[in-house]
N, C-alpha and C positions, 0 to 999 in steps of 0.2 A: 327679529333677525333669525334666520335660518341656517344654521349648520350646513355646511359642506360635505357630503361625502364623497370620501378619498377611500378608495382602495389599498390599502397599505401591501407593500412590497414583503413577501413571507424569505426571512432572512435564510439562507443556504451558504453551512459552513465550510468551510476552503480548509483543505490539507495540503502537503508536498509530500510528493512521492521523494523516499529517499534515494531510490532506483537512479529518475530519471531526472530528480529534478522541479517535474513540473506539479502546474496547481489544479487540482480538480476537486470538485462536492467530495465532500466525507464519504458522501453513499457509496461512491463508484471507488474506493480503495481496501484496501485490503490491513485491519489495524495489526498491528503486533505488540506486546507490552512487557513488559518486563516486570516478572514479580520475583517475590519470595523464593519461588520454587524454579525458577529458570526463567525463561521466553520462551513464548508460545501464541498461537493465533489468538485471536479476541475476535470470537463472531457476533458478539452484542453491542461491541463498540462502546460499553461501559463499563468495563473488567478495572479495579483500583490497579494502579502501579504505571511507570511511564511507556507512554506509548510511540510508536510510531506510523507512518503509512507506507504503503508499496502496492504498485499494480496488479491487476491481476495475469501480469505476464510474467515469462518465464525470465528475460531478458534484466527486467526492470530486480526480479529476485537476486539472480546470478550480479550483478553490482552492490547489489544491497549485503548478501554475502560475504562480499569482499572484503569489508571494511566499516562501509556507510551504516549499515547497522548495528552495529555494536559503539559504533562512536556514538551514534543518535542514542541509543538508549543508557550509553555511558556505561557500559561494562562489558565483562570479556563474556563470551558467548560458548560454554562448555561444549565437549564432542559429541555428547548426548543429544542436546538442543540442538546442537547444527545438523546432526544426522535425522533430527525429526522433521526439522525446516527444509534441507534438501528434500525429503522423500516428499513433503508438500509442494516443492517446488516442482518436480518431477510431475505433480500432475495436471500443472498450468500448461494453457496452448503456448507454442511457441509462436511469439508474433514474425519473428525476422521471415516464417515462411508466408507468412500472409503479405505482408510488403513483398517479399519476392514476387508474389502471385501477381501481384496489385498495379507493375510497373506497366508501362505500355511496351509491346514488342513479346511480352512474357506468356504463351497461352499454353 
């Protein structure tokens, strides 16, 4: 008898944006984690401590800000830390002008 080969399907892991909500690849988010020393971005996406995701828009920040992030990573998010993370935020595209651009009648 002969073996079969199959192609096996190469697994692609799923996050939630806490922003928006929704579900996209790991790749395409933006991690945040909470350690020791505060919160702060995670560009290796392996940093210890608990993590979370958010887009890389400005919109999906500006919620995650609010609220949504500090409950996800389950603690209160100092002035320090917030004013680091804003001024990151600040230099994300804003999407709402892109939908603006995007609509039909809008040139």
């Amino acid at each position: 008898m002969t073996k079969k080969t199959s192609k096996r399907v190469k697994h692609i892991p799923q996050r939630t944006c806490v922003g928006c909500r929704t579900v996209q690849s790991k790749r395409e988010l933006i991690r945040l984690v909470r350690t020791e020393t505060g919160v702060g971005v995670d560009l290796t996406g392996k940093a210890n401590g608990r993590g979370v995701y958010l887009h890389n828009l400005r919109s999906c920040w500006e919620r995650g800000l609010k609220g949504a992030l500090a409950s996800a990573l389950k603690t209160e998010i100092n002035a320090e830390d917030m004013a680091k993370l804003k001024s990151i935020m600040e230099t994300l595209p804003d999407d709402t002008l892109e939908e603006s651009n995007s609509l039909p009648g809008k040139e």
